[in-house]
C-alpha positions as CSV (number, residue, x, y, z in Angstrom):
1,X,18.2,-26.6,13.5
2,X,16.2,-25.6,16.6
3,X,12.4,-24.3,15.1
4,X,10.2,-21.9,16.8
5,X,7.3,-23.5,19.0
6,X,5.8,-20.2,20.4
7,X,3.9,-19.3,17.1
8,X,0.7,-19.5,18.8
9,X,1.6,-17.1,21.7
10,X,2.3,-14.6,19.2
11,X,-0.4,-15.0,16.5
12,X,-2.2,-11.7,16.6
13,X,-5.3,-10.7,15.0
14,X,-6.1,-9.1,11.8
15,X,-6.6,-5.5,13.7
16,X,-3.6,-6.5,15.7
17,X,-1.3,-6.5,12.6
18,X,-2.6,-3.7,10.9
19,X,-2.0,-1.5,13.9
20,X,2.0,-2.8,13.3
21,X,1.3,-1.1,10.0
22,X,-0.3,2.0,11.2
23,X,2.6,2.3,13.7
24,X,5.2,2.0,10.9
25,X,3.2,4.6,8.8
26,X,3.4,1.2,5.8
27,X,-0.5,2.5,4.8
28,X,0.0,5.2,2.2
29,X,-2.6,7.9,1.0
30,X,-1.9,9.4,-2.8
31,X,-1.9,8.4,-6.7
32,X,0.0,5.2,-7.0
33,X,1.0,3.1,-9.9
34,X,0.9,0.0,-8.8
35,X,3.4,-3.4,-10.1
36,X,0.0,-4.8,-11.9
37,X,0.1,-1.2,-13.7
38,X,-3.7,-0.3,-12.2
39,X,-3.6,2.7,-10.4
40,X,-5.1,3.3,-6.5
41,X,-5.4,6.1,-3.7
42,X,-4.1,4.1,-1.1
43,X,-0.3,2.0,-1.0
44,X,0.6,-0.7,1.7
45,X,4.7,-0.3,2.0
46,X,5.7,-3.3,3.6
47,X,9.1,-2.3,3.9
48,X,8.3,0.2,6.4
49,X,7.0,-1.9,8.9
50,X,9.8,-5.1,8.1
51,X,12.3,-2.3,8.3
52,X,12.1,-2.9,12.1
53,X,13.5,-6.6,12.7
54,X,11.2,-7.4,15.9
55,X,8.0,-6.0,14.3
56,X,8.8,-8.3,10.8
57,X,9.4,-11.1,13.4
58,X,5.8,-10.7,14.5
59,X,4.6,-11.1,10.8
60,X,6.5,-14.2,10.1
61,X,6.0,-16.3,13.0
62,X,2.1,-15.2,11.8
63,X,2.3,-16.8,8.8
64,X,4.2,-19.8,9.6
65,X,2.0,-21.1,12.3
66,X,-0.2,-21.7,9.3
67,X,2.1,-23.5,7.6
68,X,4.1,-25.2,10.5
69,X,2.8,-28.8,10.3
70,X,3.6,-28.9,6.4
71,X,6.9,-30.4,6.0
72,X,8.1,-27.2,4.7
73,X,12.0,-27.5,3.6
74,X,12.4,-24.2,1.7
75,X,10.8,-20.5,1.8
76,X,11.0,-18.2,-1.5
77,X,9.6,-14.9,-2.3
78,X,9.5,-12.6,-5.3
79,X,12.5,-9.7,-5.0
80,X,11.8,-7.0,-4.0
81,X,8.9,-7.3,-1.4
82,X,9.1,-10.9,-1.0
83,X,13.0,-11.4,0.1
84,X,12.8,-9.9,3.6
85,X,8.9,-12.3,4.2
86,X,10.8,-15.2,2.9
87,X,13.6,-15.0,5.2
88,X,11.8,-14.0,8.5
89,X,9.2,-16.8,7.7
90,X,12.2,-19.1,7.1
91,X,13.7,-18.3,10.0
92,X,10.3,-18.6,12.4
93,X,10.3,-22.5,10.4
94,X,14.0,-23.0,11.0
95,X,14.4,-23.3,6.8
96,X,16.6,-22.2,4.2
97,X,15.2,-18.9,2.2
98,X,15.4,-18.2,-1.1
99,X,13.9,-15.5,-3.8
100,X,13.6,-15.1,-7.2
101,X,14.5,-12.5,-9.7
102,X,13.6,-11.0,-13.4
103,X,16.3,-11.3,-15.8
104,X,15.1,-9.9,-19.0
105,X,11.4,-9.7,-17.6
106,X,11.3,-13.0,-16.7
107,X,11.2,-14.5,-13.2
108,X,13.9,-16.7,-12.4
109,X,16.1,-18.2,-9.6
110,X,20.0,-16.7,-9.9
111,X,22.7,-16.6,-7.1
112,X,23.2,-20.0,-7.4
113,X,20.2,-20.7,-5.6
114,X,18.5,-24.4,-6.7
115,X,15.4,-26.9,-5.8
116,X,15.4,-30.2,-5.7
117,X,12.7,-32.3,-7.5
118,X,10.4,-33.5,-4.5
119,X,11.3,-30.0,-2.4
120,X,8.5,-28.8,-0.1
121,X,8.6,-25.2,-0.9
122,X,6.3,-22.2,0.8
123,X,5.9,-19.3,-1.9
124,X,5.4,-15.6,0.2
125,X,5.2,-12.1,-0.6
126,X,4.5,-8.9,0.9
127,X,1.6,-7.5,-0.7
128,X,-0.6,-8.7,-3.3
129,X,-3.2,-7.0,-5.6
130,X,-3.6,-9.4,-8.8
131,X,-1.6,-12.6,-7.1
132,X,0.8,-11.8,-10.7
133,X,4.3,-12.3,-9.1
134,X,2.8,-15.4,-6.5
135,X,2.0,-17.1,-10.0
136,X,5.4,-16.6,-11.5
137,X,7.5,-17.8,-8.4
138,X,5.0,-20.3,-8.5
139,X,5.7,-21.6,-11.6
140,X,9.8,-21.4,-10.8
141,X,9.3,-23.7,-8.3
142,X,7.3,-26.4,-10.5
143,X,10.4,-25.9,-13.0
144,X,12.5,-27.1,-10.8
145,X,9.5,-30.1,-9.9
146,X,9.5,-29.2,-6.7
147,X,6.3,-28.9,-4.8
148,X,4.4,-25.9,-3.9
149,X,2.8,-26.8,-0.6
150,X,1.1,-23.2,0.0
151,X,1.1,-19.4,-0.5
152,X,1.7,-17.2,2.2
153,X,1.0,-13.1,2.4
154,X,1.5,-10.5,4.8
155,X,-1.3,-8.4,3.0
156,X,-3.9,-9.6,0.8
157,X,-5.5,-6.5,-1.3
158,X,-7.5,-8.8,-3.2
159,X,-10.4,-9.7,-0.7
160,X,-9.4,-12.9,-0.6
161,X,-10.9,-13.6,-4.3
162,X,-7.6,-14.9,-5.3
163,X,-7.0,-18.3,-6.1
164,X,-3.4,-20.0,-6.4
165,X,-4.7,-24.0,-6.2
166,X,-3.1,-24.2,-3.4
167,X,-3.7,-23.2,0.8
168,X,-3.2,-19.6,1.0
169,X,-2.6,-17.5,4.1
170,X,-2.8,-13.6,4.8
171,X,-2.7,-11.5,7.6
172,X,-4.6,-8.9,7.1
173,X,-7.3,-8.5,3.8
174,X,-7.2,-5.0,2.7
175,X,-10.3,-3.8,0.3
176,X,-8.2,-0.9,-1.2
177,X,-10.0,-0.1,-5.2
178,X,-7.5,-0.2,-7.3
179,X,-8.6,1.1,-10.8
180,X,-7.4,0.4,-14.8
181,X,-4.8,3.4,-15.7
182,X,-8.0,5.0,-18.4
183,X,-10.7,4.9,-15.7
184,X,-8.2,6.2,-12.7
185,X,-10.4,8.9,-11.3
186,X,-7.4,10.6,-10.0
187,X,-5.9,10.9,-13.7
188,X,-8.8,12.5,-14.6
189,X,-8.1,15.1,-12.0
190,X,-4.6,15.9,-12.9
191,X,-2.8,14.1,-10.4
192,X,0.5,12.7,-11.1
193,X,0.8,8.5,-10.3
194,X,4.1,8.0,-7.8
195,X,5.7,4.2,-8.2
196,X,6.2,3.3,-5.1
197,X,9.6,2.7,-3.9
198,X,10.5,5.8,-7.0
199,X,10.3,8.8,-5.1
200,X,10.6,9.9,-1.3
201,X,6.9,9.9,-0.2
């Protein structure tokens, strides 16, 4: 399978792909309940920037060009966010993709889909605030005993303070406060929390 080689002509920078964001209207102002169930005024939507095919190319080939030298055999993300990362990032690497799902709250590979023992797998997701749904995949893949070889995100909101044990690679770090449910400022005014992805926005 022919594999991308142009991964450093398109490489942008950090400002670069946050402006693909702000064009695709992905960066969100409101009261959000977020997957890690802490609430923020501020929501990075991925899927409105991958919803435009040559845009999520841009992201992927990002990421892989960290992660192109690494023997990489197999790309899986977390569904929802991570499927459409997974496969663009499989694609700019020329592998197979792969995500995972919860089946009675726990994360785990259906479809069919398998990994070999020895299987040089690249974990990805869209966004992440606690590094929760990285850690699960994670631990589907070393299940199966095959090997993580490194984490890759479009959008890091964590400041780059998480830590997987393995290379990790973002695009863009986002320092968006995120606070517990009782200490939400915006609860205390009243403000209904929207789950993203629940509601029209």
């Amino acid at each position: 399978m022919e594999k991308h080689t142009n991964a450093k002509e398109t490489r942008l920078t950090p400002e670069e792909y946050l402006d693909l964001f702000r064009t695709s209207k992905a960066l969100l102002d409101g009261h959000f309940l977020l997957t890690s169930g802490k609430h923020s005024a501020q929501y990075m939507q991925c899927a409105q920037v991958l919803q435009y095919p040559e845009r999520a190319a841009i992201l992927a080939e990002g990421l892989a060009a960290s992660f192109r030298d690494q023997g990489i055999q197999t790309v899986i993300g977390p569904a929802t966010g991570g499927i459409l990362v997974a496969h663009e990032v499989a694609r700019a690497l020329g592998t197979r993709a792969l995500f995972t799902e919860r089946e009675n709250g726990i994360m785990r590979l259906r479809r069919g889909f398998t990994l070999s023992p020895g299987e040089r797998v690249l974990v990805v997701e869209d966004v992440i605030t606690t590094g929760g749904s990285v850690r699960e995949v994670l631990a589907v893949v070393r299940e199966f005993e095959a090997i993580p070889v490194g984490v890759g995100i479009l959008v890091d909101r964590t400041g780059g303070t998480v830590d997987f044990g393995l290379p990790m690679a973002s695009l863009i770090q986002l320092h968006i406060q995120a606070f517990e449910a009782q200490e939400c400022p915006l609860c205390a005014q009243g403000i209904p929390a929207i789950k993203p992805g629940s509601r029209k926005i």
